[in-house]
Backbone as a chain_set.jsonl record, in Angstrom:
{"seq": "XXXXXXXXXXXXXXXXXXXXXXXXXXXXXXXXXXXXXXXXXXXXXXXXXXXXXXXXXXXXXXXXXXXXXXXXXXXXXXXXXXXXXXXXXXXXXXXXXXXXXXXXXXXXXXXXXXXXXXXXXXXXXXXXXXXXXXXXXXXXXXXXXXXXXXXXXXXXXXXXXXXXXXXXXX", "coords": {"N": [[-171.749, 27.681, 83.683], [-168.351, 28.625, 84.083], [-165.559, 31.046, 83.538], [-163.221, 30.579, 81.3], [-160.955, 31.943, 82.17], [-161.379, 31.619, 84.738], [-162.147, 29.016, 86.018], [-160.354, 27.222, 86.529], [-159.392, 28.35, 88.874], [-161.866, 28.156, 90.533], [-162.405, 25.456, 90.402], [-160.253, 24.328, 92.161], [-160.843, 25.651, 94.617], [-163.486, 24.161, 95.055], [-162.462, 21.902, 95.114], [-161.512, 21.764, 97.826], [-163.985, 21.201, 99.349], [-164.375, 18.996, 99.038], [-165.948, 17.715, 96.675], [-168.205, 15.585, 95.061], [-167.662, 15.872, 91.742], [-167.946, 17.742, 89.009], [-170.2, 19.103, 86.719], [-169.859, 20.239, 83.209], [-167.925, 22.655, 83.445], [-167.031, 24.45, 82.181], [-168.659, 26.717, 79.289], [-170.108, 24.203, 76.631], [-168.338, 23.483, 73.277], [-165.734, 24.066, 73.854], [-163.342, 22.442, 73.711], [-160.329, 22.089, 73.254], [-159.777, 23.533, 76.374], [-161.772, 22.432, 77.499], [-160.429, 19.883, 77.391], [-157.799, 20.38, 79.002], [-158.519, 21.039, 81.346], [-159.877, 18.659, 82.169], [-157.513, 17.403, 82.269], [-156.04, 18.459, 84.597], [-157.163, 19.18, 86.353], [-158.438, 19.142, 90.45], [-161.207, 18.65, 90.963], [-163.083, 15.519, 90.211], [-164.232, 15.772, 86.444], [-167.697, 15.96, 84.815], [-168.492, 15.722, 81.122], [-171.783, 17.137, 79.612], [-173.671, 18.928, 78.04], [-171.696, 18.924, 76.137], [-172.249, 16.654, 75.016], [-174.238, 16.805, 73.763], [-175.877, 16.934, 70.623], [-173.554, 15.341, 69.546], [-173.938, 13.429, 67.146], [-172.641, 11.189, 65.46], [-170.775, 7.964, 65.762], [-168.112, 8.381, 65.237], [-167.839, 10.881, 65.889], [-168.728, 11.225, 68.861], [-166.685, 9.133, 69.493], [-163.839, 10.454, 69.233], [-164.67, 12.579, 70.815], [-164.379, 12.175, 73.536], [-161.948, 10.571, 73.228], [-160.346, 12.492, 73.345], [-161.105, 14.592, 74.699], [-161.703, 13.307, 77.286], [-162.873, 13.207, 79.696], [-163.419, 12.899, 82.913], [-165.86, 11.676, 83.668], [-169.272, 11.036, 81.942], [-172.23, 12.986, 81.626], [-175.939, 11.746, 80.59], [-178.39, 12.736, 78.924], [-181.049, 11.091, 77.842], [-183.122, 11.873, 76.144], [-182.007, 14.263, 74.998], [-179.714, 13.774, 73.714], [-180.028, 12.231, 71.842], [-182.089, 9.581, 72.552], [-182.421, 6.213, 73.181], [-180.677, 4.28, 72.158], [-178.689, 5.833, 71.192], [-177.898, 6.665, 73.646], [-177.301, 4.181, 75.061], [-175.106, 4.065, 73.279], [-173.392, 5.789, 73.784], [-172.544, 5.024, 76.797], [-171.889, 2.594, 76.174], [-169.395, 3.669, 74.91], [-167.653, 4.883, 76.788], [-167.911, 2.932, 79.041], [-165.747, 1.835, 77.779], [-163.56, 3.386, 77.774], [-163.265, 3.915, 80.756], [-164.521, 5.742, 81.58], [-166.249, 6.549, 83.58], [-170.074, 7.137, 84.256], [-173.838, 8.585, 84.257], [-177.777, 8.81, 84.442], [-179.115, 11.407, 83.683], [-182.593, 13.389, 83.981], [-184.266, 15.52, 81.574], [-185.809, 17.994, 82.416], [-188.265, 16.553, 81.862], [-191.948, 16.049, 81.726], [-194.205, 14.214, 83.73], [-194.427, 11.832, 82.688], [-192.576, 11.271, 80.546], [-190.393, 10.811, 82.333], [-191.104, 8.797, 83.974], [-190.144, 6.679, 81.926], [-187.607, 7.15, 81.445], [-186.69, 6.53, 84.024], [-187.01, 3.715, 84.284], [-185.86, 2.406, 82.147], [-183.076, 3.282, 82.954], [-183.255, 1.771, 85.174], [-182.995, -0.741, 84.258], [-180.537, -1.027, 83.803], [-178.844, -1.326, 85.782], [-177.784, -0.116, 87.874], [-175.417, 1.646, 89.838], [-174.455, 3.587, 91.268], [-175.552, 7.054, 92.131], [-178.562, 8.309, 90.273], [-179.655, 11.279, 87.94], [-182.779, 11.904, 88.575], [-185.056, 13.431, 88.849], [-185.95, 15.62, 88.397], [-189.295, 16.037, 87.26], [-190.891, 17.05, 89.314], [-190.42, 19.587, 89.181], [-192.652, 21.391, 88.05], [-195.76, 23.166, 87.947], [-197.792, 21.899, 86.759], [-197.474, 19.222, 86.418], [-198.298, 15.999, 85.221], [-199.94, 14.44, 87.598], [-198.565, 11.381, 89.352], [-197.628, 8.137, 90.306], [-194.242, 8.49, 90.8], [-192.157, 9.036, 93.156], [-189.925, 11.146, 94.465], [-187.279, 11.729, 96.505], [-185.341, 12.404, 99.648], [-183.184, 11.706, 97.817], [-183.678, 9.42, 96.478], [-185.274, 7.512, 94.28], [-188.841, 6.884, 93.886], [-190.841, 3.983, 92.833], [-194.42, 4.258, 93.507], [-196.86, 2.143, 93.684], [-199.552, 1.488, 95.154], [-200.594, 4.343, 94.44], [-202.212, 5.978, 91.959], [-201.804, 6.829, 88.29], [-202.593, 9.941, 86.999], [-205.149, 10.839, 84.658], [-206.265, 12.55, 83.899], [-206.317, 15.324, 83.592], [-205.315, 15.624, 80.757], [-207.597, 15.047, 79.211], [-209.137, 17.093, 79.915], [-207.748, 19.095, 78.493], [-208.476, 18.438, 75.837], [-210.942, 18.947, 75.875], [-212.552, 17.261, 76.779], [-214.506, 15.74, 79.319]], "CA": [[-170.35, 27.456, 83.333], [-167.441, 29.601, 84.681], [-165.168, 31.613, 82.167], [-162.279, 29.612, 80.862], [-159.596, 31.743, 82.958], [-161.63, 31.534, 86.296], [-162.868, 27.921, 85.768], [-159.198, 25.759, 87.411], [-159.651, 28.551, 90.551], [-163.095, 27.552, 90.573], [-161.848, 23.79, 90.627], [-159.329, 24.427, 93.252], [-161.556, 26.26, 95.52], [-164.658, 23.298, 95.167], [-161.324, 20.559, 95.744], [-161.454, 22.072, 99.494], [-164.873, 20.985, 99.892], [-164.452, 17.612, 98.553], [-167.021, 18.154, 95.833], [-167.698, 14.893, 94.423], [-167.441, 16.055, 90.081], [-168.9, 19.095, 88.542], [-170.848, 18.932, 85.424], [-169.64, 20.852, 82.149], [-167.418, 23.608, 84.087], [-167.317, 25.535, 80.866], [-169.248, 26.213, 78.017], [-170.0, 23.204, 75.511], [-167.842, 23.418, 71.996], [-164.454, 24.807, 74.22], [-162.77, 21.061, 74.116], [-159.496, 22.197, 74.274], [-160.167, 24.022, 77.293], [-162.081, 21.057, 79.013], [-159.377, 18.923, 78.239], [-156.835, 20.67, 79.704], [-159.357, 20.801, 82.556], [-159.515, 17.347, 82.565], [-156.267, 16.841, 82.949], [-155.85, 19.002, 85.5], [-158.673, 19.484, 87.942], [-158.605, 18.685, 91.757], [-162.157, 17.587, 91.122], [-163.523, 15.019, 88.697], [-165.296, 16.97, 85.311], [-168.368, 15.315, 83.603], [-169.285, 16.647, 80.425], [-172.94, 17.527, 79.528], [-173.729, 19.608, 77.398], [-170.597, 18.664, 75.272], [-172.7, 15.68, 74.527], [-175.353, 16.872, 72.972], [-175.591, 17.39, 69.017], [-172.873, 14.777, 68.382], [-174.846, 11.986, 66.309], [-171.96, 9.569, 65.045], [-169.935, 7.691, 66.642], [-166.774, 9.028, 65.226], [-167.699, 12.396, 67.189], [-168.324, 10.532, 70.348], [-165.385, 8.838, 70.053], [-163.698, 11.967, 68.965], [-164.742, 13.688, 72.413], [-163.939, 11.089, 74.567], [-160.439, 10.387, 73.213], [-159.583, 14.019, 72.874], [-160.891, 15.514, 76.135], [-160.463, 12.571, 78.376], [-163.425, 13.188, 80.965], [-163.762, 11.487, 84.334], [-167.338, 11.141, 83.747], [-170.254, 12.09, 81.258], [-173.822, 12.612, 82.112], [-176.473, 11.414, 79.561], [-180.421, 13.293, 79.074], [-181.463, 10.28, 76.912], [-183.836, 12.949, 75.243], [-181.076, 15.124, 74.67], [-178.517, 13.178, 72.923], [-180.591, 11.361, 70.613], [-182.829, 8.479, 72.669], [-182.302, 4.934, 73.706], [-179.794, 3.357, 71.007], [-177.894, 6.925, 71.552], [-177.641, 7.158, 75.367], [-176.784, 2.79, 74.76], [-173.741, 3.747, 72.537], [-172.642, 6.95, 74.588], [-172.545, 4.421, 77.944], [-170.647, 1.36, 76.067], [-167.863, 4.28, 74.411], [-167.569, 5.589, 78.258], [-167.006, 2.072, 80.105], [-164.502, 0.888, 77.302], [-162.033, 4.166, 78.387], [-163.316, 3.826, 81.914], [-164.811, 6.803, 81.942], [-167.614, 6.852, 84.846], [-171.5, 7.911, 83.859], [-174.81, 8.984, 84.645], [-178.686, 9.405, 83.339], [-180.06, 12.528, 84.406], [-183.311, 13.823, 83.038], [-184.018, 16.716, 81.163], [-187.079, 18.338, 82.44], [-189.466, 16.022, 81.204], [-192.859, 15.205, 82.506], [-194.0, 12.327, 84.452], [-194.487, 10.088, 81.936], [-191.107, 10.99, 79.974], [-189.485, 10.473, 83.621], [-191.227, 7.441, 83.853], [-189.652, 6.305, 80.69], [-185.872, 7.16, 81.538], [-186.386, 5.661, 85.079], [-187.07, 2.345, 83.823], [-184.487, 2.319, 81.44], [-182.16, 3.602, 83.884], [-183.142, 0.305, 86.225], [-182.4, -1.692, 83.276], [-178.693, -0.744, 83.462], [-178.584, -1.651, 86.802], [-176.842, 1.151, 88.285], [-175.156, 1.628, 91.732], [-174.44, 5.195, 91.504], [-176.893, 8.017, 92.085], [-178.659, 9.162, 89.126], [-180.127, 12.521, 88.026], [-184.278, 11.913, 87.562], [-186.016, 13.656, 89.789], [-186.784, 16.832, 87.077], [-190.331, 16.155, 87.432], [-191.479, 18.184, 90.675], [-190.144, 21.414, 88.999], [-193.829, 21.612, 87.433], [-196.815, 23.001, 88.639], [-198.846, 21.441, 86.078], [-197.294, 18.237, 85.386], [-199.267, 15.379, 85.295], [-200.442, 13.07, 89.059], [-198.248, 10.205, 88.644], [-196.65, 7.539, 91.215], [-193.089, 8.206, 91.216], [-191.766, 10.278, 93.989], [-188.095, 11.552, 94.326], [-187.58, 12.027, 98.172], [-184.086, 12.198, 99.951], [-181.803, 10.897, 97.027], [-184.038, 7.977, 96.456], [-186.404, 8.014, 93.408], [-189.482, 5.284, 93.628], [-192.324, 3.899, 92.168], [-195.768, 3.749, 94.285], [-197.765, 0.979, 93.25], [-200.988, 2.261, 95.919], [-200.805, 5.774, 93.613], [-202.429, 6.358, 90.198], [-201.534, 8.145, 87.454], [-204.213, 10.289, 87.0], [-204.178, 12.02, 82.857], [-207.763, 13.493, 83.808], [-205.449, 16.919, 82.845], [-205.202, 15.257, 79.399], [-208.704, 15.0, 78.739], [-209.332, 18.61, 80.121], [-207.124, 19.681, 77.287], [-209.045, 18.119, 74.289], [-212.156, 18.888, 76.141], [-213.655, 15.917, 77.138], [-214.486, 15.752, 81.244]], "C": [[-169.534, 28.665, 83.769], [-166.445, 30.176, 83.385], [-163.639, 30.818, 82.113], [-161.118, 30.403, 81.788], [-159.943, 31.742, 84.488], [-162.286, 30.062, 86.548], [-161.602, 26.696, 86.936], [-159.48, 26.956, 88.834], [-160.536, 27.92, 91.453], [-162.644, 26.187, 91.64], [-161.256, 23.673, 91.844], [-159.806, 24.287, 94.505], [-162.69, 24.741, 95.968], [-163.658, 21.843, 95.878], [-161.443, 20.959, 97.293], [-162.52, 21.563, 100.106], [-165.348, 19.824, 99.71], [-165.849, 17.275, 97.929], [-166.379, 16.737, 95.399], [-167.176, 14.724, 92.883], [-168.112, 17.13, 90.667], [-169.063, 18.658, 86.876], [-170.119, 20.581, 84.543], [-168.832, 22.368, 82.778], [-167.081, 25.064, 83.179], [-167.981, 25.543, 79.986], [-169.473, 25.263, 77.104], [-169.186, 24.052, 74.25], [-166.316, 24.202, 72.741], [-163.537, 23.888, 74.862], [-161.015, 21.413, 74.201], [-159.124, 22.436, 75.634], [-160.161, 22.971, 78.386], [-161.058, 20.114, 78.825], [-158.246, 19.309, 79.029], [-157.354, 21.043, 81.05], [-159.603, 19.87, 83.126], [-158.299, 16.641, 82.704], [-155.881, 16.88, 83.882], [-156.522, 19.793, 86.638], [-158.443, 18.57, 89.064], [-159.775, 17.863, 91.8], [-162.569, 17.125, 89.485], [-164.349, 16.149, 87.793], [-166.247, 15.832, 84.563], [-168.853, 16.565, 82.452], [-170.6, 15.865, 80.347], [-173.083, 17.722, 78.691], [-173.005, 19.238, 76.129], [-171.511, 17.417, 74.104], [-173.285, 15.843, 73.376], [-175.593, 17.493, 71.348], [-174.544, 16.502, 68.151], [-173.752, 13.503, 68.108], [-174.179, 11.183, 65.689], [-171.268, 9.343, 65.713], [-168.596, 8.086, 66.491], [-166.64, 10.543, 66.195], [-167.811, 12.386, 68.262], [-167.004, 10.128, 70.545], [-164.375, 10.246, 69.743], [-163.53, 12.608, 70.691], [-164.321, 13.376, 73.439], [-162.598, 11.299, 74.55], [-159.774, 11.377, 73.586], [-159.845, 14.733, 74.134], [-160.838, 14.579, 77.034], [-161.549, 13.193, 79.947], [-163.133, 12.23, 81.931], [-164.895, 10.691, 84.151], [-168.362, 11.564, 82.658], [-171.938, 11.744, 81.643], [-174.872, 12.564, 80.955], [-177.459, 12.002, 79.888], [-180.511, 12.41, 77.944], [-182.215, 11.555, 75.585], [-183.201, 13.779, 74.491], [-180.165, 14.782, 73.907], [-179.267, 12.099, 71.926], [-181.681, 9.6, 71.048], [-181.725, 7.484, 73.54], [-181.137, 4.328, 73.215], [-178.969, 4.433, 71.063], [-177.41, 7.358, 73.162], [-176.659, 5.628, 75.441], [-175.165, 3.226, 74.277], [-172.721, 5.011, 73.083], [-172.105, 5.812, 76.398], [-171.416, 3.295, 77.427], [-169.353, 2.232, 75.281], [-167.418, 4.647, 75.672], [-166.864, 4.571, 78.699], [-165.619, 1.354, 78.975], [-163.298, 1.636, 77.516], [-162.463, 4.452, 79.441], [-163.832, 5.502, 82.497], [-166.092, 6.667, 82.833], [-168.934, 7.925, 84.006], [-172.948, 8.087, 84.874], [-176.031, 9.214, 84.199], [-179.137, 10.485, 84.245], [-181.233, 12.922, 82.918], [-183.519, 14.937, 82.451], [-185.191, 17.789, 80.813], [-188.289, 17.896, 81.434], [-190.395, 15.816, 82.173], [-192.906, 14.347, 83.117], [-193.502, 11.383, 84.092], [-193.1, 10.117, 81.223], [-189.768, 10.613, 81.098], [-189.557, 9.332, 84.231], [-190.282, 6.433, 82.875], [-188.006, 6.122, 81.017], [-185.966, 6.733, 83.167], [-186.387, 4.274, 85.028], [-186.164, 2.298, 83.291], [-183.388, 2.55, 82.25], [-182.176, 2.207, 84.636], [-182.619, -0.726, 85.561], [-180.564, -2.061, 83.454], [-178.256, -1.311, 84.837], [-177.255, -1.092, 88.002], [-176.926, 1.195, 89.491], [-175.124, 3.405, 92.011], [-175.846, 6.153, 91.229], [-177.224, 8.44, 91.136], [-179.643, 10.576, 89.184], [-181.675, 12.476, 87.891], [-185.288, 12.217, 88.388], [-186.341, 15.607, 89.358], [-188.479, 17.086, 87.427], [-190.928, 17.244, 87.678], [-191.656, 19.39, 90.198], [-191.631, 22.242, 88.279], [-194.69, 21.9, 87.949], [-198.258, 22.498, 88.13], [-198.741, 20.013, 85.671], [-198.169, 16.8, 85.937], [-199.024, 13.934, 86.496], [-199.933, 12.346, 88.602], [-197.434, 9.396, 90.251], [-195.55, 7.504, 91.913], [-193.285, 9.143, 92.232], [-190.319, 10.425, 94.07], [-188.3, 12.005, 95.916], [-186.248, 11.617, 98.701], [-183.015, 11.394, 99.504], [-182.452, 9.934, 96.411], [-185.865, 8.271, 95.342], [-187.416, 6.526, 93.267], [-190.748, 5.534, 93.028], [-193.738, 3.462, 93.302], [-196.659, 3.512, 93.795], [-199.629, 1.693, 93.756], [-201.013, 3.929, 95.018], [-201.053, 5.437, 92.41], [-201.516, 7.015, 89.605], [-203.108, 8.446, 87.142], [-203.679, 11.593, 85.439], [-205.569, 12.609, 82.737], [-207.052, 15.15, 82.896], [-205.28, 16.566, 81.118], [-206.516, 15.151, 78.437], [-209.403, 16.509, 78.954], [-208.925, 19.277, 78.506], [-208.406, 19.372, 76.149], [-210.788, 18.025, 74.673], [-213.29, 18.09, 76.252], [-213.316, 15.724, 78.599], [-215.774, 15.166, 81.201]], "O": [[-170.127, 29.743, 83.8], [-166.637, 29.688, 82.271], [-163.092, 30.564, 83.187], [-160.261, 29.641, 82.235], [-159.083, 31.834, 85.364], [-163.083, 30.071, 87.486], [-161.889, 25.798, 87.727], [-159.789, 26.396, 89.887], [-160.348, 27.386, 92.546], [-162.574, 25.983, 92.852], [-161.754, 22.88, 92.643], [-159.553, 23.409, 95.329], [-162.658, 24.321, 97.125], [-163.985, 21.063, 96.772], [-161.443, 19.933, 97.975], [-162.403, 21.35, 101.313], [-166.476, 19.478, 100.062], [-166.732, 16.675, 98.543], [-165.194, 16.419, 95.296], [-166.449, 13.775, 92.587], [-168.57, 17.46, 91.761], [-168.282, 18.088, 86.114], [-169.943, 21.67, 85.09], [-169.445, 23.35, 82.359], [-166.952, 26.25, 83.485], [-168.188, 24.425, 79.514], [-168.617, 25.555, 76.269], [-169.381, 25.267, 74.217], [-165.794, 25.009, 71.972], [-163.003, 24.055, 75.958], [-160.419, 21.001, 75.197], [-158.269, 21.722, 76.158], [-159.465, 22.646, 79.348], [-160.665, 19.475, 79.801], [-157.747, 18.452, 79.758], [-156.519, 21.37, 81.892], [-159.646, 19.828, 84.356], [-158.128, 15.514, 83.167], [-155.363, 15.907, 84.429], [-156.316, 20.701, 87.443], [-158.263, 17.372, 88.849], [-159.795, 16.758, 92.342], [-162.526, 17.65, 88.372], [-164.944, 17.126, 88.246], [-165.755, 14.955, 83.854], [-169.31, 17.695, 82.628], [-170.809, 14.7, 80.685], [-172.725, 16.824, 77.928], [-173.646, 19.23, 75.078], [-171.444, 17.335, 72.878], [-173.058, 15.308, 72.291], [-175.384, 18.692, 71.16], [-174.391, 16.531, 66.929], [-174.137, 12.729, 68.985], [-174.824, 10.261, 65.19], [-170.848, 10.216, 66.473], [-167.881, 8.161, 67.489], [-165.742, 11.039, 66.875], [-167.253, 13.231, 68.962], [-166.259, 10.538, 71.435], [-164.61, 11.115, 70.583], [-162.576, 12.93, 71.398], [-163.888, 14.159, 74.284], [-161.986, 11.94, 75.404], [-158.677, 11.262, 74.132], [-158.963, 15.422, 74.647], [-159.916, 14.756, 77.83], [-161.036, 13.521, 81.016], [-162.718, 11.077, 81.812], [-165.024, 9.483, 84.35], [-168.234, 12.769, 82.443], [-172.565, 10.704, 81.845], [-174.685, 13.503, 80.181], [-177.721, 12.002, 81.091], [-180.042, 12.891, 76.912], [-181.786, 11.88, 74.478], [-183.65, 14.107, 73.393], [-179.692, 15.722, 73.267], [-178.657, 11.181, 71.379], [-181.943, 8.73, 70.217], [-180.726, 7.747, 74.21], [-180.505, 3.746, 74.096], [-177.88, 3.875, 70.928], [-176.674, 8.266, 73.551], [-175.481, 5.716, 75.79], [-174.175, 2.766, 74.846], [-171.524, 5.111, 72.812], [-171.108, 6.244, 76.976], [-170.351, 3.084, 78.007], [-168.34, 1.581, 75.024], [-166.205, 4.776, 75.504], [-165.649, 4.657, 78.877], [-164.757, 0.562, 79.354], [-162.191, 1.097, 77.519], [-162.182, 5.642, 79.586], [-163.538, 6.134, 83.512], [-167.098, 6.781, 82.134], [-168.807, 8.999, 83.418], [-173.001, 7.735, 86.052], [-175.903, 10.006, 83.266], [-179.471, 10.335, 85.42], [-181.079, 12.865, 81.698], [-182.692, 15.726, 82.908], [-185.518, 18.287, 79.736], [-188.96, 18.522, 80.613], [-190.062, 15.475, 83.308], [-191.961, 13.573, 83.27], [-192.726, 10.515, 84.493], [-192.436, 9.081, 81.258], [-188.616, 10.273, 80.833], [-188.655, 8.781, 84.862], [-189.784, 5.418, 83.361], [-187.357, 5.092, 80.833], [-184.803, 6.596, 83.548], [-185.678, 3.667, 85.83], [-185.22, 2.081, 84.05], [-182.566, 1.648, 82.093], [-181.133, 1.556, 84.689], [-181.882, -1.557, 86.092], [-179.796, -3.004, 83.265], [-177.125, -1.796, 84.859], [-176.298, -1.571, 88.609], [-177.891, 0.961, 90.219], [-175.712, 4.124, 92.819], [-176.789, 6.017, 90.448], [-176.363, 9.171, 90.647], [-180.256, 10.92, 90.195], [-182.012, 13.13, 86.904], [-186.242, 11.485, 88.652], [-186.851, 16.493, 90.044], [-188.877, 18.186, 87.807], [-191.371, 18.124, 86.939], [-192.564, 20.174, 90.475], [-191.662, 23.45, 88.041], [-194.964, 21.041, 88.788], [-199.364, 22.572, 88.665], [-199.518, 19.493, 84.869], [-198.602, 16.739, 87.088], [-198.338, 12.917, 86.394], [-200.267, 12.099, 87.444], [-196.814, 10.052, 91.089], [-195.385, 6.972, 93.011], [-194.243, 9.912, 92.314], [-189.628, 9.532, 93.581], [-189.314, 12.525, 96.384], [-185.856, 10.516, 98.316], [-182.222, 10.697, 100.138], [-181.727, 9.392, 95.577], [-186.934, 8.844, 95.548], [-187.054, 5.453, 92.783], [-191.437, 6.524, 92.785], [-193.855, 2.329, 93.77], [-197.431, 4.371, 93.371], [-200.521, 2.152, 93.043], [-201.965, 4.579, 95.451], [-200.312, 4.706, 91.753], [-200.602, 7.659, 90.119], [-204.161, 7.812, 87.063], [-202.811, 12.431, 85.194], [-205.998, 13.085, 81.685], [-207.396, 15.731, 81.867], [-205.116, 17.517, 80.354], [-206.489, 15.166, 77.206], [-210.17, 16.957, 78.102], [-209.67, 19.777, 77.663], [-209.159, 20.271, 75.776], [-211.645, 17.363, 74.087], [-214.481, 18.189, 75.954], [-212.179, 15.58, 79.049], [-216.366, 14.898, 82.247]]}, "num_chains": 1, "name": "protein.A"}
């Protein structure tokens, strides 16, 4: 995040390069701030971060109304699950606010989990779920993430031999 009086140069500067959004451009809990950032930014703002910790819907709606993003990006994991990422996505398209799932450095299998769900939604825009890789331990699994494009390979295992290592059985 950039500091609240170098954050619209920021903006300005990234508008030249026809940046499509930027995620959380300031700190989470500094909603005046982002809204007057969202009012007035060259490029779209999703919040992030902002998301995470509110658990009713009066504080979703709350954040929404009051700062007035372009866009917000969801870590299912992060904001409370399935039935919480669900009710953050239908407060978004009813003030037309544009979204996203990105993951939030989870394993395979929790990346498995929010890619499916993600297909569910049936989404045109690019999403964030290609976290995985960043592991050098995480566990042999099918998907691959490879120039923008995240899939499932059927001819590949998952292999949880690393899971049985652990609890000492090989």
């Amino acid at each position: 995040a950039f500091g609240a009086r170098d954050a619209m140069h920021v903006l300005e500067r990234l508008a030249a390069l026809h940046v499509h959004s930027i995620e959380q451009p300031v700190p989470p809990g500094l909603y005046e701030i982002m809204a007057e950032l969202c009012e007035r930014s060259p490029v779209p703002i999703a919040l992030d971060e902002d998301l995470i910790g509110l658990n009713t819907r009066d504080a979703k709606v709350d954040l929404l109304n009051n700062v007035k993003p372009q866009y917000i990006v969801i870590k299912p994991s992060l904001v409370g699950g399935w039935a919480a990422t669900q009710e953050w996505i239908e407060l978004a398209k009813a003030r037309n606010i544009g979204w996203w799932i990105t993951s939030a450095l989870e394993s395979s299998i929790g990346l498995n989990a929010i890619a499916q769900y993600t297909a569910s939604l049936n989404v045109t825009m690019p999403q964030g779920l290609g976290t995985g890789n960043v592991y050098s331990n995480n566990i042999p699994s099918p998907l691959l993430a490879e120039r923008g494009v995240f899939r499932y390979r059927p001819e590949v295992a998952w292999d949880l031999s690393s899971l049985d290592r652990e609890k000492g059985e090989v």
